[in-house]
TIDOFI-415781 format. One record per residue (C-alpha): x, y, z; residue in three letters. Coordinates in steps of 0.001 Angstrom, whole numbers. Layout:
// TIDOFI-415781
c1, c2, c3, resn
X, Y, Z, ALA
...
// end
This chain:
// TIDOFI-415781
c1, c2, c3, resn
50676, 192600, -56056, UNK
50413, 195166, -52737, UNK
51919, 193935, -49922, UNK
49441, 195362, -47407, UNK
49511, 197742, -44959, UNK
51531, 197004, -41822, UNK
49502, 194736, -39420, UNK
47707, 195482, -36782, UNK
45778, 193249, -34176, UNK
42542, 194428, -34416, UNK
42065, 194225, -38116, UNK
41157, 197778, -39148, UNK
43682, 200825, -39623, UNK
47013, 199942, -39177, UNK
47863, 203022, -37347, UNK
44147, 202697, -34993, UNK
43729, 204736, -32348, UNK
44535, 203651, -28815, UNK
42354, 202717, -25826, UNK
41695, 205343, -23392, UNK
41952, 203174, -20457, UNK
43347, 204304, -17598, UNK
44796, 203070, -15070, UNK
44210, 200920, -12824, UNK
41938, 198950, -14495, UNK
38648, 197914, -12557, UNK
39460, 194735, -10329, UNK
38452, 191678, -11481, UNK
37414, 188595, -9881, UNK
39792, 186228, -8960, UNK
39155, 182945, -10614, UNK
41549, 180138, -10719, UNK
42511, 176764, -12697, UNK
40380, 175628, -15505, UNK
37178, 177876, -14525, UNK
40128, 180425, -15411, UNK
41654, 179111, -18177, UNK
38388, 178932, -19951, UNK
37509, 182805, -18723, UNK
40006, 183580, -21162, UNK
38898, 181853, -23938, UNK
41034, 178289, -23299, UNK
43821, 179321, -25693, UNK
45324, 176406, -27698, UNK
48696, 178302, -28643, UNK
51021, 179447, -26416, UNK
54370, 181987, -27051, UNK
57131, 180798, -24618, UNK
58885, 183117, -22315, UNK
62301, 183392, -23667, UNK
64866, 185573, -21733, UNK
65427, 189308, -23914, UNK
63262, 187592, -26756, UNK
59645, 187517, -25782, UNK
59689, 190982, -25467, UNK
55935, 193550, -26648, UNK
57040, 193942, -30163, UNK
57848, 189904, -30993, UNK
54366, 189308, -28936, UNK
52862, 192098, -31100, UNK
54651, 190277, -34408, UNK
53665, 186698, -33646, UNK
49892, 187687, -32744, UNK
49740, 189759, -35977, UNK
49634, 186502, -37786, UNK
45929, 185133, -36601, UNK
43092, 186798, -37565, UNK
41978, 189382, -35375, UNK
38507, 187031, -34920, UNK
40757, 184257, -33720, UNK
43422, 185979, -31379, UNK
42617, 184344, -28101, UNK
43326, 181237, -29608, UNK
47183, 182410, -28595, UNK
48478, 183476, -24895, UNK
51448, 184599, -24812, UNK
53963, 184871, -22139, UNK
56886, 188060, -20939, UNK
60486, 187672, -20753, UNK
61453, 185977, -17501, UNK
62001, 188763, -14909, UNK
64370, 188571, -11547, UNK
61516, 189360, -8775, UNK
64122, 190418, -6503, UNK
65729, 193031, -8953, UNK
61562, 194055, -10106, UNK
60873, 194402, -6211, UNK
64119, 196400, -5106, UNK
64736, 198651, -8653, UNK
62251, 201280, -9925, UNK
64667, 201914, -13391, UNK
64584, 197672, -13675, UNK
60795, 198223, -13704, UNK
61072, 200704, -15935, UNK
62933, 199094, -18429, UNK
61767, 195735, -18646, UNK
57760, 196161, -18246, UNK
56205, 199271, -19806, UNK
52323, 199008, -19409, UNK
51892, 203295, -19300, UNK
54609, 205680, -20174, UNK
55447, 205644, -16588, UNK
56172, 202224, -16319, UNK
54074, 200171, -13149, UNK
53297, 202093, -10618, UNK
55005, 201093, -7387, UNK
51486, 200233, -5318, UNK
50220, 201873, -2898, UNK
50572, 204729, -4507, UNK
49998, 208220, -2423, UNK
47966, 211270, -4143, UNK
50778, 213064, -5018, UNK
52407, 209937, -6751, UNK
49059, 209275, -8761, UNK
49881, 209517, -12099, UNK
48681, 212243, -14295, UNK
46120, 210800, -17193, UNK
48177, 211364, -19684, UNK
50729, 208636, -18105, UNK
47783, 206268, -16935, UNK
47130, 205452, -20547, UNK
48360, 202031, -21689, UNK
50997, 202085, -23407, UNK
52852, 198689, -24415, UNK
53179, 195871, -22147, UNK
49758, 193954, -21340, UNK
47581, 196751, -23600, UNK
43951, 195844, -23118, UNK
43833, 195424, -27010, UNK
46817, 194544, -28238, UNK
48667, 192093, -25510, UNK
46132, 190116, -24250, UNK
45990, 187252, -23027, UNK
49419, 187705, -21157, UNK
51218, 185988, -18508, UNK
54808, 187279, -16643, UNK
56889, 185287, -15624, UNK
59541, 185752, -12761, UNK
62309, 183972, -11482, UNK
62417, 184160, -7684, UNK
63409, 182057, -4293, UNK
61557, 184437, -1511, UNK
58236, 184201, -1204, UNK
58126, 187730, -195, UNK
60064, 188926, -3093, UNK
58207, 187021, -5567, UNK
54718, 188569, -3905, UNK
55947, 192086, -3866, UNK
57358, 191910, -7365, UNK
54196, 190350, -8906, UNK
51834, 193406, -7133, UNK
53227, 195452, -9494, UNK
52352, 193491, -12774, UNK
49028, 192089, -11639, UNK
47139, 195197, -12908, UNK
48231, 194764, -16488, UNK
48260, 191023, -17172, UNK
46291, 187983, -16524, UNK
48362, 185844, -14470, UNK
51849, 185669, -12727, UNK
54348, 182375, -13381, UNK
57121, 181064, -11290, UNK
59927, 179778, -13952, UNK
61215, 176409, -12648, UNK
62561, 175168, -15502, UNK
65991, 177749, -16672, UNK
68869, 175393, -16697, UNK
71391, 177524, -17080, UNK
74808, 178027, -15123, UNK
73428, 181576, -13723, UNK
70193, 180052, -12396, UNK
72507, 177278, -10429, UNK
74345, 180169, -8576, UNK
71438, 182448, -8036, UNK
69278, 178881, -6704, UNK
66154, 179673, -9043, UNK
64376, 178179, -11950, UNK
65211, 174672, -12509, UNK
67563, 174616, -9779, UNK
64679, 175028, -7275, UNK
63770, 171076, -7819, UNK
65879, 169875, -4593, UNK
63965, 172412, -2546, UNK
59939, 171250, -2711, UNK
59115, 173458, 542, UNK
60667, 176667, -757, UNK
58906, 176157, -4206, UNK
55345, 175140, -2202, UNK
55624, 178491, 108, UNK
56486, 180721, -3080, UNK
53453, 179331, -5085, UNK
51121, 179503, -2054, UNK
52196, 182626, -1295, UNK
50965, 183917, -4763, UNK
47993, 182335, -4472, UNK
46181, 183263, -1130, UNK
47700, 186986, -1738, UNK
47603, 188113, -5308, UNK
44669, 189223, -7196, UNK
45306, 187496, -10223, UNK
46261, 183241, -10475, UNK
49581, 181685, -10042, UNK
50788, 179394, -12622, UNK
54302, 177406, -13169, UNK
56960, 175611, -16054, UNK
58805, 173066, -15079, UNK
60633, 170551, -16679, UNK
60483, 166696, -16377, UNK
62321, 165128, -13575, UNK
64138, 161874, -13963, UNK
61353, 159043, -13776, UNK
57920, 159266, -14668, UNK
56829, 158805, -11061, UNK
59102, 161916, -10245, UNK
57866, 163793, -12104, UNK
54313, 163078, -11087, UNK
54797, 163972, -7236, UNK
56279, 167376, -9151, UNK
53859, 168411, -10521, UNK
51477, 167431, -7858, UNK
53130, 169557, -5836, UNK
52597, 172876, -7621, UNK
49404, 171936, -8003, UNK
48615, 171631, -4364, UNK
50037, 174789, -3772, UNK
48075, 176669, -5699, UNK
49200, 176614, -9333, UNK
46118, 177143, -11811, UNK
48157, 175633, -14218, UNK
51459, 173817, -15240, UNK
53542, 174103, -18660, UNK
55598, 171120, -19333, UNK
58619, 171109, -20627, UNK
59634, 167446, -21627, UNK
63412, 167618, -21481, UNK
65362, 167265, -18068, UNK
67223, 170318, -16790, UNK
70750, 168671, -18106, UNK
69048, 169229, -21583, UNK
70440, 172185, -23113, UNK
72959, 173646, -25425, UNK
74142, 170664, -27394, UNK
72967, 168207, -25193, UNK
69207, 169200, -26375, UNK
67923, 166519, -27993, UNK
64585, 165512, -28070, UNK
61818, 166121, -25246, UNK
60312, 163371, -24022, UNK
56118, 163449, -24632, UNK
55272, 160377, -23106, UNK
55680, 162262, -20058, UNK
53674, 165011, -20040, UNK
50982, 162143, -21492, UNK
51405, 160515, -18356, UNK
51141, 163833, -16555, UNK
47695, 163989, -18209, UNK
46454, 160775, -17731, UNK
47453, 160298, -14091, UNK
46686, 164130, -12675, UNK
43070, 165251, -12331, UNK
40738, 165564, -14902, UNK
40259, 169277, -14640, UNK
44008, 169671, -14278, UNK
45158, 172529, -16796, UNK
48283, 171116, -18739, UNK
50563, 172812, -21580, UNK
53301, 170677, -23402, UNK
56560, 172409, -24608, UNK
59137, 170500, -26729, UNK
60036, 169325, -30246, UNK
57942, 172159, -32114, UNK
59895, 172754, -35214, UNK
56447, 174073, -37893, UNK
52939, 174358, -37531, UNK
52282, 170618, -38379, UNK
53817, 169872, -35174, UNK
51355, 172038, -32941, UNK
48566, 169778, -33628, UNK
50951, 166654, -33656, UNK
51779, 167268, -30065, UNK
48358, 167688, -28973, UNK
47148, 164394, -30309, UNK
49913, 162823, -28656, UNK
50527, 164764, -25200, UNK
46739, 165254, -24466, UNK
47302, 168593, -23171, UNK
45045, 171720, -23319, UNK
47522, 173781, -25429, UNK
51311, 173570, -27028, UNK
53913, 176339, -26198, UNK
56216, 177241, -29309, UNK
59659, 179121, -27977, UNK
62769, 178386, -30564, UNK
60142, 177024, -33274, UNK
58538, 180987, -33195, UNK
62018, 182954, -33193, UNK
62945, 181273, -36792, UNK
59495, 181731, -38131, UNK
56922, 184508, -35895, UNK
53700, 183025, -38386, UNK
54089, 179274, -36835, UNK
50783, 179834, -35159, UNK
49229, 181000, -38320, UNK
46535, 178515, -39627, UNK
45317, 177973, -43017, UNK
42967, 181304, -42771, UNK
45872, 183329, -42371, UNK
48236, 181694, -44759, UNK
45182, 182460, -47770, UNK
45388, 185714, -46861, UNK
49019, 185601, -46840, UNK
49542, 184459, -50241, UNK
46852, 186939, -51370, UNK
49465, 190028, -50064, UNK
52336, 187745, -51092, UNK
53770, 187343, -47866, UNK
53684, 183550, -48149, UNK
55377, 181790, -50657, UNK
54306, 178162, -51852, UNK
56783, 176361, -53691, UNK
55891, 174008, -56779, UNK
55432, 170728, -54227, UNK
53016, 172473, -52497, UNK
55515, 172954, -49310, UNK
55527, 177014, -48100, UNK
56211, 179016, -45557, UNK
56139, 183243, -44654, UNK
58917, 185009, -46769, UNK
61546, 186370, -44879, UNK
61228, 190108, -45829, UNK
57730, 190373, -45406, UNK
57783, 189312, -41592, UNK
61211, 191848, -41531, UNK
58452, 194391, -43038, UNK
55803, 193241, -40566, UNK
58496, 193454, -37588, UNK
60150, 197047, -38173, UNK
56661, 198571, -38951, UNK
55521, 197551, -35309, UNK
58649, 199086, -33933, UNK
57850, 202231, -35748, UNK
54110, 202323, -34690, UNK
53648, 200974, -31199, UNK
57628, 202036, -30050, UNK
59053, 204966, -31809, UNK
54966, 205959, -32213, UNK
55868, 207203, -35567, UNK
54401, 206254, -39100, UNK
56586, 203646, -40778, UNK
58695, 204203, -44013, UNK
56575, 204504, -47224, UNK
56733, 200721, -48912, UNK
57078, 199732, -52541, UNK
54965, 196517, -53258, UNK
56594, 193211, -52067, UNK
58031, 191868, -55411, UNK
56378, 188869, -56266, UNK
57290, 186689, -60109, UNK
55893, 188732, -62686, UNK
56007, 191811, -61276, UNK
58322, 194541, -61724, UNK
60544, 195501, -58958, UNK
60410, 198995, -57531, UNK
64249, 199862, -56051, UNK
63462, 202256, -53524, UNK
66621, 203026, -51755, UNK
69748, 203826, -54309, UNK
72650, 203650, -51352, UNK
71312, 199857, -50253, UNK
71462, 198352, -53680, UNK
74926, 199806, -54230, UNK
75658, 198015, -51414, UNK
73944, 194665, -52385, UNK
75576, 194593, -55793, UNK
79621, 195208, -54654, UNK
79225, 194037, -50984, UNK
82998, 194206, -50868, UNK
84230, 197898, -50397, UNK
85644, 199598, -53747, UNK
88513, 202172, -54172, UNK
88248, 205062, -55997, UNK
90162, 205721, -58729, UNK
91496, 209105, -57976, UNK
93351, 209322, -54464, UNK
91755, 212056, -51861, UNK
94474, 215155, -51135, UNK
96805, 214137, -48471, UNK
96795, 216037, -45576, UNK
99406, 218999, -44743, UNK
102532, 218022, -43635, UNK
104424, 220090, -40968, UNK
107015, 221536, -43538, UNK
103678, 222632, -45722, UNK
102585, 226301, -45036, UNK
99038, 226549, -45415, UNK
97111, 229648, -47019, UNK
96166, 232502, -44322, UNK
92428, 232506, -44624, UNK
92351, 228590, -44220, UNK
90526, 226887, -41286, UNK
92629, 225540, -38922, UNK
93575, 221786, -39399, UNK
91005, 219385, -38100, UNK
92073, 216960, -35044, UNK
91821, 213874, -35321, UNK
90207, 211580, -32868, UNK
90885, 208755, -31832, UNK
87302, 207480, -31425, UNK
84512, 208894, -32373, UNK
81303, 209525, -28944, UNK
79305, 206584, -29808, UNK
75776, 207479, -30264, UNK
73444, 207128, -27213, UNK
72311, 203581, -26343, UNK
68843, 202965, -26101, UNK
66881, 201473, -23536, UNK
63733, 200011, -24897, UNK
63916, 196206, -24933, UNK
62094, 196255, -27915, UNK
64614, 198276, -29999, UNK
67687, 196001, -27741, UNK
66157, 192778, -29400, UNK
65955, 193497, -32711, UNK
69517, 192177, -33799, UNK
69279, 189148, -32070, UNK
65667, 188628, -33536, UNK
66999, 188774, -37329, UNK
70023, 186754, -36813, UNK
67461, 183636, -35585, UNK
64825, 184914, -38700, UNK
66955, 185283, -41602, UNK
69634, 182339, -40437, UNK
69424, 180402, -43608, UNK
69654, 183822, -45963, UNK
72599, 185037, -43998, UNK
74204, 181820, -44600, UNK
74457, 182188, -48032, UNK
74799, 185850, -48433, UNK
77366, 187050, -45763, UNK
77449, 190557, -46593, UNK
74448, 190952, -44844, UNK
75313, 189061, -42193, UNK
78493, 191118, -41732, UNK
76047, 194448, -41525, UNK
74239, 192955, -39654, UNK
76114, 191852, -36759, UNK
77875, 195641, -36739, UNK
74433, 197447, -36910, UNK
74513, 199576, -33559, UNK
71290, 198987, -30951, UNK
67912, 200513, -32132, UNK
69456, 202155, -35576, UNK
66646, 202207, -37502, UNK
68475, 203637, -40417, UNK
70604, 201008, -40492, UNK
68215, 197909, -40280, UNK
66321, 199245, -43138, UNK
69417, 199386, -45264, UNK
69054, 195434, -44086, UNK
65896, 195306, -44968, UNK
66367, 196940, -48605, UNK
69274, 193769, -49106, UNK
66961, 191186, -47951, UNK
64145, 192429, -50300, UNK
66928, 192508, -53237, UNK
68558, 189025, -52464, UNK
64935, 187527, -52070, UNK
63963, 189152, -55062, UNK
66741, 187342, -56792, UNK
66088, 184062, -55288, UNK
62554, 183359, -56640, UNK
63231, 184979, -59878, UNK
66171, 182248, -59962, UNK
63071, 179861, -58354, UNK
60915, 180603, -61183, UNK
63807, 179597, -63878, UNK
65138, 176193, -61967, UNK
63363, 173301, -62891, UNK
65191, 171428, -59937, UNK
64298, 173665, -56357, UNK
67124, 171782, -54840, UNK
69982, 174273, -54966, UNK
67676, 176596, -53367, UNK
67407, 174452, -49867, UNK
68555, 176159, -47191, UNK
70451, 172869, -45640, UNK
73501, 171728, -47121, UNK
73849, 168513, -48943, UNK
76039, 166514, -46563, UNK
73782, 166623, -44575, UNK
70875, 164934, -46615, UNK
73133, 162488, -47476, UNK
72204, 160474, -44271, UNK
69591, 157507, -44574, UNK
66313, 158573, -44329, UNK
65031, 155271, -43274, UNK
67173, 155569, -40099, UNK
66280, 158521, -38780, UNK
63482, 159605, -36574, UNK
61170, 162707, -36565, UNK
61880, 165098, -33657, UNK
59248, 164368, -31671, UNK
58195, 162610, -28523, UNK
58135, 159004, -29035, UNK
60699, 157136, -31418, UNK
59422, 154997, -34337, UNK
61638, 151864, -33366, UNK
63566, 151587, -30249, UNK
66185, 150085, -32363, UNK
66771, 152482, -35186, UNK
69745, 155067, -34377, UNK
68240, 158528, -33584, UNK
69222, 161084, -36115, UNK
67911, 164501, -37293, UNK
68141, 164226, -40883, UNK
64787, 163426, -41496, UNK
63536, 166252, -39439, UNK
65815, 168670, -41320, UNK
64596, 167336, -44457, UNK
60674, 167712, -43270, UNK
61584, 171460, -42163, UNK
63742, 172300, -45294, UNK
62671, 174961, -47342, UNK
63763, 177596, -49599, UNK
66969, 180425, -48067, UNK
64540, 183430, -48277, UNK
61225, 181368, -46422, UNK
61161, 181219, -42249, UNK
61551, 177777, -41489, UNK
62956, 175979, -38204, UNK
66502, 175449, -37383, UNK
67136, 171617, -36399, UNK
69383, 170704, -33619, UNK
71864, 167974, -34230, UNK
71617, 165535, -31573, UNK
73673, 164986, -28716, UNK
75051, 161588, -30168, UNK
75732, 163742, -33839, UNK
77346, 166187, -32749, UNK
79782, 164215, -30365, UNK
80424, 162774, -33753, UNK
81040, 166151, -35470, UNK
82941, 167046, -32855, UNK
80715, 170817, -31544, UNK
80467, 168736, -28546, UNK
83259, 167565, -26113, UNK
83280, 165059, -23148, UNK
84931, 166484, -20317, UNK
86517, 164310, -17262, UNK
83626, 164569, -14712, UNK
80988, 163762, -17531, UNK
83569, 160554, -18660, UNK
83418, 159910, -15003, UNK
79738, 160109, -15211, UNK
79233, 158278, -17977, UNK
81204, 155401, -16932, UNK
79562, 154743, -13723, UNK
76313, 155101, -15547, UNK
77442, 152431, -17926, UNK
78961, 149870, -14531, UNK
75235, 150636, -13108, UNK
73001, 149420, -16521, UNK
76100, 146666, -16500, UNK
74534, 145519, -13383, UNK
71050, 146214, -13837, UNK
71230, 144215, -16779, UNK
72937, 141203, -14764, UNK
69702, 141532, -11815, UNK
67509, 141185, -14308, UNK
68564, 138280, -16809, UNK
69121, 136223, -12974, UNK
65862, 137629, -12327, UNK
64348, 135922, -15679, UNK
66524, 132883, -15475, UNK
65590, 132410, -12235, UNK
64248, 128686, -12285, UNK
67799, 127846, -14491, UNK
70041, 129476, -11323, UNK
68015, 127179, -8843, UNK
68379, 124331, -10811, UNK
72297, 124924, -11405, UNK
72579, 124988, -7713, UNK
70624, 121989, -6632, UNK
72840, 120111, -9350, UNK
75957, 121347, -7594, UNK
74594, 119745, -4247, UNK
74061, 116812, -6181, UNK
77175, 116617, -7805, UNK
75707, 116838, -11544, UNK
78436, 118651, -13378, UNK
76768, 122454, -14721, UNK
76037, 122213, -18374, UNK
74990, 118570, -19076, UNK
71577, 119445, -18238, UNK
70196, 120879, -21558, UNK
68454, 124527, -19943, UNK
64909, 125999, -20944, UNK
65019, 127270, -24381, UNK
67867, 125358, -26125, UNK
67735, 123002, -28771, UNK
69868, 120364, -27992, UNK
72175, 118379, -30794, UNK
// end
């Protein structure tokens, strides 16, 4: 069976012409919260920004998975930018946000600055046909800054978002994304800012605060500055690493029930597969669900049934004998480095062989990488190469002179395309159960140099052979469970004690675990599937996560103040019995002979 041609957005030729658009495009009117939300077509999927991962070419990947009649059903959204470093830095421009082969031009721009037509044409970021809707994100903590930087990305998206929600160490010292929660004027004036200045909307992501009520006057907040809409992300900003655990979607539920009725809402957390998209919907109430680690381990989790048909028609997605499938690892590898080649290196991509499906006879197209897939380990030949000249050795007089040696070789030229810079770090989260099992590609992998084409399609070739392997092996097994990509320890845990990832637990009393979750995501080492967090509480337990002094501090007083809480409240309920106990005191009755409310007595 054909595998089909590399995809393309628009349905037709792969390699279609592009638009002759030029730049700038013709202004458009400004419209704001849901009037603009539904101007572009109310999209119910969302692509997360991720830092160095939501880059054109994963956008490009992850769209190529709808049909092209249903791609504004997904928005997606850049890598989170420094508006500081986009404002001050023409080569930062440059590099991060590529919308014509000149990157964005720094506005106003005089008449000898105007670019030449050529270099007006869109090129990659926010292209009229291929990267729309899109949203970019920035980090920032001047209003100014933020303004300035956004100018030069308003002609080539649809809106501009303020990240208040990165938790990390480096967004504590720099005072920006979720860091910015202690300071509600600075993050009012940076919205507004935005808002009464920019030609396109504002929008924000934030994370949940503390309380419900908290995080209520939040997001209130944005709103009445200007925001036309807010993402939700339902963890709290000490969430992260492996501390993760599950986002909270009662929250952004409450969000939608108590904010206004045209309020614009998007819920983020716990999407692990497709089945969860709707899922958190139902639940949340929200206009649309962001995907962000859920899309890195499998770029087709938007994909709805319509595209999954047509996927097992190419044989790009696999269905296994219970019914349970999922997009084949080296068809979306196929998918990915054929966009790279097209829309980046603007080259045709390798000539394919037919994805090898059961039944069909494989076509080996590249000698060196099965060599290298059948003796991973290196081999020794059997006769020794000449040893070189010693200094007592005279050599013949119409030999070249003796070679130096050096002691490192120039490394090759690094490139600067974030598209080509990603690429590693977007197969190690795709093919993380296959390189679990077969290391040797995991080992070339993690030495492959930036952008080497060469070198990922040697990957590529391996993945095709190991995969090819692996349903053959399928096909032969009448038991599929030594082809699960999670290890058996780890399904060894009780099912009926564990609770799905998602927003609300099943029974307050059963001990959280992710074993069931794993179990729901599981599938086959060669099909993209999620990757399940243990939680905080399992892997204190399995020991990837330590308890330093100040957190054993923390969690001490924290367990002294629900001590407490626990003693106001049961005085609280027993109030009439504490009354009573006193007034016998006065009276001289000794305390306990008096049977209290609620006991048997005898």
């Amino acid at each position: 069976m054909a595998s089909g041609p590399p995809l393309s957005v628009d349905g037709n030729s792969p390699f279609h012409s592009r638009s002759s658009s030029s730049f700038p495009p013709a202004k458009r009117k400004k419209l704001t919260g849901r009037a603009f939300y539904e101007s572009i077509k109310s999209p119910k999927y969302i692509l997360a920004p991720m830092v160095d991962q939501s880059e054109f070419a994963w956008r490009l990947l992850t769209r190529s998975f709808i049909p092209s009649a249903q791609q504004s059903s997904l928005l997606a959204y850049t890598p989170m930018f420094h508006a500081r470093l986009f404002k001050q830095t023409q080569a930062f421009r440059d590099h991060h946000f590529q919308p014509t082969r000149i990157g964005p031009v720094s506005p106003p721009a005089s008449s000898s600055q105007r670019p030449s037509d050529g270099e007006r044409m869109p090129y990659l970021d926010g292209h009229p046909t291929h990267d729309r809707p899109l949203v970019v994100q920035f980090c920032a903590n001047d209003p100014n800054d933020f303004l300035e930087a956004a100018e030069h990305v308003a002609p080539h998206c649809d809106a501009v978002d303020l990240n208040l929600g990165c938790p990390q160490g480096i967004a504590r010292k720099g005072h920006y994304g979720s860091f910015l929660q202690e300071s509600p004027n600075l993050i009012h004036s940076l919205i507004s800012k935005l808002a009464q200045n920019l030609d396109v909307p504002v929008t924000a992501k934030m994370r949940v605060l503390d309380t419900k009520e908290e995080t209520l006057r939040y997001a209130s907040l944005l709103l009445d500055a200007g925001a036309s809409w807010i993402a939700v992300h339902g963890r709290r900003r000490e969430q992260k690493g492996h501390e993760t655990g599950l986002a909270d979607w009662t929250v952004i539920r409450y969000l939608r029930d108590m904010l206004p009725m045209g309020t614009v809402i998007f819920a983020n957390g716990n999407v692990l597969g497709h089945e969860d998209l709707e899922r958190c919907l139902q639940v949340t109430g929200a206009d649309a669900v962001m995907s962000a680690e859920g899309n890195l381990c499998d770029p087709g989790i938007f994909a709805g049934e319509e595209g999954r048909r047509s996927g097992e028609q190419t044989g790009e997605f696999w269905r296994g004998r219970d019914g349970r499938g999922g997009w084949r690892m080296d068809a979306v590898m196929r998918r990915y480095l054929d966009i790279l080649y097209q829309f980046v290196l603007e080259k045709d991509p390798p000539k394919r062989t037919p994805l090898f499906t059961p039944g069909s006879i494989p076509v080996l197209s590249d000698t060196s990488a099965t060599s290298e897939l059948q003796s991973p380990q290196k081999t020794t030949s059997t006769s020794a190469p000449p040893l070189p000249p010693t200094s007592n050795q005279t050599l013949p007089p119409d030999a070249p002179p003796p070679h130096k040696k050096r002691k490192h070789d120039r490394p090759a030229r690094r490139p600067t395309s974030p598209n080509l810079l990603a690429v590693q770090a977007h197969l190690f989260h795709l093919l993380r159960p296959l390189l679990s099992k077969h290391t040797h590609i995991r080992d070339k992998l993690a030495r492959a140099p930036p952008g080497d084409m060469a070198t990922y399609e040697d990957i590529l070739a391996m993945v095709e052979e190991v995969t090819r392997q692996g349903l053959q092996e399928y096909d032969l097994e009448k038991d599929p469970s030594p082809f699960a990509a999670v290890g058996e320890e780890e399904e060894e845990e009780e099912e009926e004690n564990s609770v799905r990832v998602f927003g609300e637990k099943e029974d307050d009393e059963e001990e959280e675990s992710s074993a069931k979750a794993r179990k729901e995501c599981e599938r086959p080492w060669w099909v993209c599937q999620a990757h399940v967090r243990p939680l905080p509480k399992e892997a204190l337990q399995k020991g990837s996560l330590r308890v330093g002094k100040k957190e054993k501090e923390k969690m001490k007083r924290k367990m002294l103040e629900d001590e407490e809480r626990e003693r106001r409240r049961l005085a609280a309920d027993d109030g009439g019995v504490a009354k009573r106990e006193e007034r016998d005191r006065r009276d001289g009755v000794p305390v306990g002979e008096v049977p209290k409310e609620a006991m048997v007595c005898g």
